[in-house]
C-alpha positions, 0 to 999 in steps of 0.5 A: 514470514516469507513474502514474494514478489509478484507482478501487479494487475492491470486494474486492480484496486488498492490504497496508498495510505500513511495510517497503520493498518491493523488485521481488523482494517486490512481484512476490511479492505480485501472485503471491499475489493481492494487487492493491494495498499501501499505503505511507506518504509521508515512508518511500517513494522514486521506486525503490520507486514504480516496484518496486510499480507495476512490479509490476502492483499498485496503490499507495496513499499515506498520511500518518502522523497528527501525532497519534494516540491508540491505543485499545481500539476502532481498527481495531475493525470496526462494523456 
């Protein structure tokens, strides 16, 4: 497998999601015009990489924060 990194586009679609993601719903995504998912190291494996890249879609890989405090403001959208 040889993937490559690429610069994101200003409003394109994508998807942040902790479900695994078969070639089935990944191709369902790119049908619905999503460009992207994000995915979370540590719950994601070589067979799901290649479902999503195999896809056409673009992948993100994040980590989970060792620590995180919830509060009214996250996710909360700043001007």
């Amino acid at each position: 497998m040889s993937l490559a990194v690429q610069k994101a586009v200003v409003g394109a679609r994508g998807i942040d999601t902790v479900t695994t993601l078969t070639a089935e719903s990944a191709a369902a995504l790119k049908a619905n015009g999503f460009s992207f998912v994000v995915r979370y190291l540590g719950s994601i494996n070589a067979s799901e990489v290649a479902a999503i890249t195999g896809a056409g879609l673009l992948l993100s890989l994040v980590t989970y924060a060792d620590q995180w405090e919830p509060a009214a403001t996250v996710g909360e959208l700043r001007h």
